[in-house]
KELODO-600646 format. One record per residue (C-alpha): residue in one letter; x, y, z. Coordinates in steps of 0.5 Angstrom, whole numbers, plus 500, padded with zeros to 3 digits. Last residue first. Example, Ala and Ser with C-alpha at 12.3 -4.5 7.8 and 13.67 -1.06 7.14 Angstrom:
BEGIN
[atom "S", [527, 498, 514]];
[atom "A", [525, 491, 516]];
END
This chain:
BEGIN
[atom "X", [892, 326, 179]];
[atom "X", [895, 319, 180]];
[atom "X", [903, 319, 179]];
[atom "X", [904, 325, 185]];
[atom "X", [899, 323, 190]];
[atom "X", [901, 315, 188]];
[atom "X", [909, 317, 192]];
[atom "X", [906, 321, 198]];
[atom "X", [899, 316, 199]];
[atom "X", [903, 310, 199]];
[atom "X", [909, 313, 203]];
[atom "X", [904, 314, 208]];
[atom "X", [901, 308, 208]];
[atom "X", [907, 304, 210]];
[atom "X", [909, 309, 215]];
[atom "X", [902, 308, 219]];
[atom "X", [902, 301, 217]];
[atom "X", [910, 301, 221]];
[atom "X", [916, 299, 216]];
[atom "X", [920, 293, 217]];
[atom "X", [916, 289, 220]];
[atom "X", [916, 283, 213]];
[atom "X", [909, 285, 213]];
[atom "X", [909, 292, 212]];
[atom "X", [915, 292, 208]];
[atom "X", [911, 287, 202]];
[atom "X", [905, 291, 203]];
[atom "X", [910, 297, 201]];
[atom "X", [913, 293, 195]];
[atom "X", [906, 291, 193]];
[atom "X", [904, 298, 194]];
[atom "X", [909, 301, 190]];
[atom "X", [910, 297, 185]];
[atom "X", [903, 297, 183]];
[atom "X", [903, 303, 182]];
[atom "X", [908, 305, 178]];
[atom "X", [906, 300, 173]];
[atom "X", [899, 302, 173]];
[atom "X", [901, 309, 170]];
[atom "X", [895, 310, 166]];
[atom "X", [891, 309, 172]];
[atom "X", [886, 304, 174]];
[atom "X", [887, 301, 180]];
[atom "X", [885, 294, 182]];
[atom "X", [879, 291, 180]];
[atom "X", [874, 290, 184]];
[atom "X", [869, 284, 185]];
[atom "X", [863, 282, 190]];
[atom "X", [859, 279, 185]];
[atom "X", [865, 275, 183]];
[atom "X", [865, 271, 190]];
[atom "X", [857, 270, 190]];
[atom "X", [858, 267, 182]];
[atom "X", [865, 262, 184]];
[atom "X", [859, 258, 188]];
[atom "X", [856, 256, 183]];
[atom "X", [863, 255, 180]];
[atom "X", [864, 250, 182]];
[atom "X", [860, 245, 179]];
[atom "X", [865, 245, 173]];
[atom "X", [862, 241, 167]];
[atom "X", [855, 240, 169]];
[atom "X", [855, 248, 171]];
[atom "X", [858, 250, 163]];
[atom "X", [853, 247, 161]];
[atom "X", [848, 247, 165]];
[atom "X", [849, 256, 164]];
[atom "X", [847, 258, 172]];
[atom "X", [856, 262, 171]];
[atom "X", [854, 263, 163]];
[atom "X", [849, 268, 165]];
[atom "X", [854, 272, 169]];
[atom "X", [858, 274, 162]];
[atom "X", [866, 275, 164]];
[atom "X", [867, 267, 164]];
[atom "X", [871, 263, 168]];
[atom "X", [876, 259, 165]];
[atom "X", [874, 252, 168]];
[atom "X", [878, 249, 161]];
[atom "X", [872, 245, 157]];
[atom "X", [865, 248, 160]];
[atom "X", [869, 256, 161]];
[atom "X", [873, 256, 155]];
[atom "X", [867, 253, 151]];
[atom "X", [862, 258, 155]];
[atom "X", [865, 264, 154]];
[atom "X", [868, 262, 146]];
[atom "X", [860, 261, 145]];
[atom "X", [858, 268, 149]];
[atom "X", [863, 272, 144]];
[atom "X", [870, 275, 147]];
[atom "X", [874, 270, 142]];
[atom "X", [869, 271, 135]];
[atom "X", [870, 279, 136]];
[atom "X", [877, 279, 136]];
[atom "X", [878, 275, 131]];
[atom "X", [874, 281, 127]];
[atom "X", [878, 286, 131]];
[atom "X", [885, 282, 128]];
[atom "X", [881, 282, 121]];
[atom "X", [880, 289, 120]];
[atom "X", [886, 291, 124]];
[atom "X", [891, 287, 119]];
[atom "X", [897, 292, 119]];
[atom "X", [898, 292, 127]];
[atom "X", [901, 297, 129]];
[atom "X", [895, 300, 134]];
[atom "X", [896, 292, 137]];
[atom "X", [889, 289, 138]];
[atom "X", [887, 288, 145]];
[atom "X", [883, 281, 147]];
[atom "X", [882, 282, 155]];
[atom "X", [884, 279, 160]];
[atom "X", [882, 277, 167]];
[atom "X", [883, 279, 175]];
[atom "X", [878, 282, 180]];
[atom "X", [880, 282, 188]];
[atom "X", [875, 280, 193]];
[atom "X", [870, 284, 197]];
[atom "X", [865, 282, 202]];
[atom "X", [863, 288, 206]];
[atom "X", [864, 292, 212]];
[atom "X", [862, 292, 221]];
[atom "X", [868, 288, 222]];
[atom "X", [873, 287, 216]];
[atom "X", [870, 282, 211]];
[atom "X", [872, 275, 209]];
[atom "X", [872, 273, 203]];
[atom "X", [867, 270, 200]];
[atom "X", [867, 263, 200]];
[atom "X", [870, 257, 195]];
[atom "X", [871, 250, 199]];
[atom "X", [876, 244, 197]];
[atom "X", [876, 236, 200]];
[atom "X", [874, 232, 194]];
[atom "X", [882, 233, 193]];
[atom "X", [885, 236, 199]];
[atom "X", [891, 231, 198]];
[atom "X", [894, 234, 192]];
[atom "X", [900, 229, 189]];
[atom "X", [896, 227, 182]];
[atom "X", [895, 234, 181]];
[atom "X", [887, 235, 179]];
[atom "X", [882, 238, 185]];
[atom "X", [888, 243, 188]];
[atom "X", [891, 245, 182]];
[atom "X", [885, 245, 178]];
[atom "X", [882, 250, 184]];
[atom "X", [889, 254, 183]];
[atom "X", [887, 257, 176]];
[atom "X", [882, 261, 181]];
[atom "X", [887, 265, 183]];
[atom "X", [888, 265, 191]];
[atom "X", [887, 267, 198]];
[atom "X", [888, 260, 203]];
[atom "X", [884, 257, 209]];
[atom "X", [886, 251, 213]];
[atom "X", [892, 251, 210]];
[atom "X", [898, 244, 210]];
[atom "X", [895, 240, 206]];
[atom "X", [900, 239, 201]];
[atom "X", [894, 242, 196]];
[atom "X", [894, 249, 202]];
[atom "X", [902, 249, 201]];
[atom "X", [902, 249, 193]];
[atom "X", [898, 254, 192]];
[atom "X", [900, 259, 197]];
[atom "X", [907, 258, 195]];
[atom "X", [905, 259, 187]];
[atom "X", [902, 266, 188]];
[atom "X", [908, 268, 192]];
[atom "X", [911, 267, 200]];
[atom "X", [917, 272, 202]];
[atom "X", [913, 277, 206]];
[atom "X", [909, 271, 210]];
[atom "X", [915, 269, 213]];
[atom "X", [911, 270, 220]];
[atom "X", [905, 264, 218]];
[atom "X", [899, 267, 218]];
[atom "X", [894, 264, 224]];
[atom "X", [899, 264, 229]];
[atom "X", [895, 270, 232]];
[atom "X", [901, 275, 232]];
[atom "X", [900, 273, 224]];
[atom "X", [893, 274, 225]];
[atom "X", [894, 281, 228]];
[atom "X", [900, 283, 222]];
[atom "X", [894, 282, 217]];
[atom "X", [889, 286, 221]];
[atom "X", [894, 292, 222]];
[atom "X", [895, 292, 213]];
[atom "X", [888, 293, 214]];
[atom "X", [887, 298, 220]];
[atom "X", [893, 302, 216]];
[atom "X", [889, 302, 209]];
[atom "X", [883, 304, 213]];
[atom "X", [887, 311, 217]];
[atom "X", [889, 313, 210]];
[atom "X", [883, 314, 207]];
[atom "X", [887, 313, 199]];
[atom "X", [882, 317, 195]];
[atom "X", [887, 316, 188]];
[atom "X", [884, 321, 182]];
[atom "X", [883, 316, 177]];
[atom "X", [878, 319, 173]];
[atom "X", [872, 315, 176]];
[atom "X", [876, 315, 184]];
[atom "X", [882, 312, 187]];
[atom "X", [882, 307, 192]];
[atom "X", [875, 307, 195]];
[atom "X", [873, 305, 201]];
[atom "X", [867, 300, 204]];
[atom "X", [871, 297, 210]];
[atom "X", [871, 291, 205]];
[atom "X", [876, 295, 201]];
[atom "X", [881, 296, 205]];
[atom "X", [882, 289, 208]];
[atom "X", [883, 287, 200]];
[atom "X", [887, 293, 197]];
[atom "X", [892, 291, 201]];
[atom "X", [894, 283, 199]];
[atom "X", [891, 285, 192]];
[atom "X", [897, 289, 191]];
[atom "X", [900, 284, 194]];
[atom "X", [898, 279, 188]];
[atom "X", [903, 283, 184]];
[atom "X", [909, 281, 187]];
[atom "X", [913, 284, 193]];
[atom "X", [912, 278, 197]];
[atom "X", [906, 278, 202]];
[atom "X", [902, 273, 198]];
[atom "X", [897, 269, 203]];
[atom "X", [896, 263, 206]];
[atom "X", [891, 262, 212]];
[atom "X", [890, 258, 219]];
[atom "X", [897, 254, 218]];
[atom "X", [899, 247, 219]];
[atom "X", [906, 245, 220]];
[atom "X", [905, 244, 227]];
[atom "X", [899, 239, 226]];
[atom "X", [894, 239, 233]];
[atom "X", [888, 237, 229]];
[atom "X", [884, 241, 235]];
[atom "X", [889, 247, 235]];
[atom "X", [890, 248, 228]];
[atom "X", [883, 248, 227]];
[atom "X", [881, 251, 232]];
[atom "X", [885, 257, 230]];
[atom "X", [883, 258, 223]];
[atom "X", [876, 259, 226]];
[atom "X", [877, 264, 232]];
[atom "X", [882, 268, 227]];
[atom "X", [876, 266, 221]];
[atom "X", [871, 270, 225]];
[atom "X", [876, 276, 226]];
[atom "X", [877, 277, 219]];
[atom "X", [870, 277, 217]];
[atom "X", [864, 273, 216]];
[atom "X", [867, 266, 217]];
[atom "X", [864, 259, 213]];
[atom "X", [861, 255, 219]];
[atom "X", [864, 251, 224]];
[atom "X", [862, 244, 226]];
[atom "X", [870, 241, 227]];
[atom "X", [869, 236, 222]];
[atom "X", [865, 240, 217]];
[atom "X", [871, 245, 218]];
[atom "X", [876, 240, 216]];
[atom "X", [872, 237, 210]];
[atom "X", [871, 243, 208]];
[atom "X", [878, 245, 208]];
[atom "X", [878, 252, 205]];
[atom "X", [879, 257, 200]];
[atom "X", [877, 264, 199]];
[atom "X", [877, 266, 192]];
[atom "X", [881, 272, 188]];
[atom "X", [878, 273, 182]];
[atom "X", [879, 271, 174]];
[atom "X", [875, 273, 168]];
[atom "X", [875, 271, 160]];
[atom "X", [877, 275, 154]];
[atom "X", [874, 281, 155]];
[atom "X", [875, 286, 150]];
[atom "X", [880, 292, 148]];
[atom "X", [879, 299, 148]];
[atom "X", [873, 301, 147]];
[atom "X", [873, 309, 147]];
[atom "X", [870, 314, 152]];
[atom "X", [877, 316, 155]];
[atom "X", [878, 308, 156]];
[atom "X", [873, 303, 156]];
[atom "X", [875, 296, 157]];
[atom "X", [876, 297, 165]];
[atom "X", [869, 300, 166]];
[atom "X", [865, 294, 162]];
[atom "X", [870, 289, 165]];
[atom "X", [868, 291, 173]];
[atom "X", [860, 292, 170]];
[atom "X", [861, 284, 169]];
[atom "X", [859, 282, 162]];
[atom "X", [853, 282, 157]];
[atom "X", [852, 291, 156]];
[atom "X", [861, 291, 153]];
[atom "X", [859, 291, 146]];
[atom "X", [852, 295, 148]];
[atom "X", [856, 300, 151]];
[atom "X", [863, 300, 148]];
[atom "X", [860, 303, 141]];
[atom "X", [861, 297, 136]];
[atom "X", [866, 292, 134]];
[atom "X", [869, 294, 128]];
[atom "X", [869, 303, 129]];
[atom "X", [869, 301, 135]];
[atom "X", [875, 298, 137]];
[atom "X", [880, 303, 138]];
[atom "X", [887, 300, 136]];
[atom "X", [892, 300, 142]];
[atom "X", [899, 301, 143]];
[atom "X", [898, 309, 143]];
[atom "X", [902, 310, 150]];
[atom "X", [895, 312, 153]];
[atom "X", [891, 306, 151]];
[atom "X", [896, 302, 154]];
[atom "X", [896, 304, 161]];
[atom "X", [888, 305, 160]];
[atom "X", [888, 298, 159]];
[atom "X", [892, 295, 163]];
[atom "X", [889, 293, 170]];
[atom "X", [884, 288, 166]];
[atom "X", [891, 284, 164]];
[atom "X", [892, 284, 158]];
[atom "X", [891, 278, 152]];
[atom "X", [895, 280, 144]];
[atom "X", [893, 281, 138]];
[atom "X", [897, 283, 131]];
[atom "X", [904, 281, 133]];
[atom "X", [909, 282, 128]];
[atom "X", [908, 291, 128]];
[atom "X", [913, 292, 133]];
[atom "X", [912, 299, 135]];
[atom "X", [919, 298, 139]];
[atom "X", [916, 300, 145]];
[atom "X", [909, 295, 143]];
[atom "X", [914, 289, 143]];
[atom "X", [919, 292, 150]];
[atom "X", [912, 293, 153]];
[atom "X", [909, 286, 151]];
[atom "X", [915, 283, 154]];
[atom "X", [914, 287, 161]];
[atom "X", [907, 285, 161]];
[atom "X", [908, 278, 160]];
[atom "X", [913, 277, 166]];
[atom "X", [909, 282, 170]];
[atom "X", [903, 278, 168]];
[atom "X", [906, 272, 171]];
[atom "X", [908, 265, 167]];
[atom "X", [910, 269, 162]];
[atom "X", [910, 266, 153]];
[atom "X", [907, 264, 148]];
[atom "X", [906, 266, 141]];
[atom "X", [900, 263, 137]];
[atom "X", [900, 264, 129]];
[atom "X", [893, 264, 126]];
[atom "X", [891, 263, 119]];
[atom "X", [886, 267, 115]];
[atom "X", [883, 266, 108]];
[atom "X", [879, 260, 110]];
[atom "X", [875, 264, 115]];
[atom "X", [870, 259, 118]];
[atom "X", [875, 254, 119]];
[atom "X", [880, 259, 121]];
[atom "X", [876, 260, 127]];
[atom "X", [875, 253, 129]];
[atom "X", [883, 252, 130]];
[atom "X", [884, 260, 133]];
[atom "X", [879, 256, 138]];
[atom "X", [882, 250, 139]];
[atom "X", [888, 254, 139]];
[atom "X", [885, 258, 145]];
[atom "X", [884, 252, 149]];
[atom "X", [891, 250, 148]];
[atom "X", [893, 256, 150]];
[atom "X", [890, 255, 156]];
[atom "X", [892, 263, 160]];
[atom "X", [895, 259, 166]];
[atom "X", [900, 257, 161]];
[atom "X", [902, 263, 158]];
[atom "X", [900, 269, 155]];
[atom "X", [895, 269, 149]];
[atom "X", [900, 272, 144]];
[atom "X", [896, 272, 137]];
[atom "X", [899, 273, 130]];
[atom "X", [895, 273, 124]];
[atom "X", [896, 271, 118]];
[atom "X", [892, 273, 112]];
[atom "X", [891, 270, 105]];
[atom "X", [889, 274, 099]];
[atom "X", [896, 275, 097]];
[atom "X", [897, 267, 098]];
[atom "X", [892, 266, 093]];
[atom "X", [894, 270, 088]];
[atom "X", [901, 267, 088]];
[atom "X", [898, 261, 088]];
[atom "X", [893, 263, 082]];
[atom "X", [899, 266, 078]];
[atom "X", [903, 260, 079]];
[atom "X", [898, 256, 076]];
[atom "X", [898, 262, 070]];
[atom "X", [905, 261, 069]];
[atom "X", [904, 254, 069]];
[atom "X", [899, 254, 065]];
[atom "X", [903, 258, 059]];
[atom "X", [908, 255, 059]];
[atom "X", [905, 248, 057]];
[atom "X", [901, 252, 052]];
[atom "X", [907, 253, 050]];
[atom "X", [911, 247, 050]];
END
């Protein structure tokens, strides 16, 4: 009877050591545009590797307003439940400042030869005050898509600029003689994309937002010609005239209805388009530069996400080890070749691999060359409420360019300095 106690106590010993040595770590990876199914496959590999650790997923936000707003309320409180958490790549800096990130560093290495394979945009966005604040994770873009099938049929080549898609879009529509069919859909709602509603005029005149430190250099006389382009097209015919009330789900459901020549979207909406069992531009789809103003350069709108660890998590170690594992090139190239997430490092764009699995992105390549992120600033929140909610005004015709512009540079002045 003794020994028998004896075992026992010594078997409960070995279990209580082994769940002592075990660490579980918490994992919000966003919702389902993110593919958490994809990241569990990882987290499944990983845990395979480490058998020490185990990783819970938490899910949650169809938008990154959404998931923003639920990571601030965690990180507020100084939750310490969740260990690593995916950001938008506006919100590095935001969350630097405010002490919820864990500098990476001192586990994965200085930020330059971190961060040398990715895109320069993910090179700046991560690094905070000299410090690597977080990892990209996988990339997004905004993308022009057309109706191949409709210009091939028209013989009309890819347009260069605004202008050119106007006199595009407009044949189109003309020809095929379909009242319900726009020239081009985009986001004039007063949500994130509007941000890039703005920007993307104004950037291809060659302009800057804001400079290194974030000091907004708003030229106010190529934001109000931008935002005019816009209204031009929507006199045009091009846009449709309740564009101020059309969001990022809008524009994708009415370009797979058929409905747009061109539309500007994430690039989450190419398997919306190729996929959905009632789209009906499957096999009919192309990705180009977006159009710049006359005399300017293409630019497009970056996206993505990035890993961080939460400053208040007590597994720092091991959350940055994970870390390092999602960001590698080998994670890149799975998430890319299974899932169509585009992938921080240029090289695995040409990866056949990743090229035999999602031709398209051969095309996605001269689109994300052209990329910026949207203002950096630690006060990104204020931001970009103010000029969604501006753009959004503009388009709806119930302030001038000229007015909406100035309100931007009097509101931003005070927030980016």
């Amino acid at each position: 009877m003794r020994y028998a106690r004896t075992l026992t106590f010594i078997t409960a010993l070995l279990v209580a050591g082994s769940a002592a040595a075990q660490t579980t770590l918490r994992v919000f990876s966003g919702g389902t545009n993110q593919r958490p199914d994809l990241m569990r496959k990882l987290f499944d590999k990983y845990e395979a590797a480490n058998p020490g650790v185990k990783v819970q997923i938490e899910t949650g936000g169809a938008t990154s307003e959404l998931q923003r707003q639920y990571l601030t309320t965690v990180l507020n409180a100084r939750d310490p439940s969740i260990d690593i958490f995916l950001i938008d790549i506006v919100n590095p800096a935001q969350y630097y400042a405010a002490g919820w990130l864990e500098p990476l560093d001192a586990y994965i290495g200085a930020p330059a030869a971190a961060l040398k394979p990715h895109l320069a945009v993910y090179q700046q966005s991560n690094v905070v005050k000299g410090k690597l604040a977080a990892m990209p994770g996988f990339a997004d873009a905004m993308f022009m898509y057309y109706r191949r099938d409709l210009l091939e049929k028209h013989k009309i080549a890819e347009p260069k600029t605004w202008d050119e898609l106007a006199a595009a879009a407009t044949k189109v529509q003309k020809a095929e003689g379909d009242a319900n069919l726009q020239g081009l859909s985009i986001q004039g709602a007063p949500i994130e994309g509007a941000v890039c509603t703005f920007l993307l005029p104004y950037w291809s005149q060659g302009k800057e937002f804001n400079d290194a430190n974030g000091r907004l250099t708003l030229d106010k006389a190529a934001a109000s010609k931008g935002l005019q382009q816009w209204l031009t097209l929507v006199d045009q015919g091009v846009i449709k005239k309740n564009v101020a009330e059309v969001k990022t789900p809008d524009t994708v459901n009415e370009f797979k209805a058929g409905q747009a020549v061109f539309a500007i979207n994430w690039s989450w909406a190419w398997d919306r388009f190729k996929d959905d069992a009632d789209s009906k531009v499957k096999g009919k789809v192309g990705v180009m530069p977006l159009p710049a103003m006359a005399g300017g350069k293409s630019a497009t709108c970056i996206g993505g996400w990035q890993w961080a660890v939460s400053a208040f998590s007590k597994h720092k170690p091991e959350a940055a080890k994970l870390v390092k594992m999602l960001t590698s090139p080998e994670s890149g190239r799975f998430l890319a070749a299974e899932g169509a997430l585009m992938p921080t490092a240029p090289d695995l764009y040409t990866d056949p691999e990743v090229v035999k699995q999602v031709p398209w992105f051969k095309d996605a390549a001269q689109v994300v060359v052209f990329g910026r992120s949207r203002p950096m600033s630690e006060r990104y929140g204020e931001v970009s409420d103010v000029i969604r909610t501006t753009t959004s005004a503009v388009l709806a015709r119930t302030k001038k360019p000229e007015d909406g512009v100035a309100e931007i540079e009097s509101r931003l002045t005070r927030v980016m300095r």
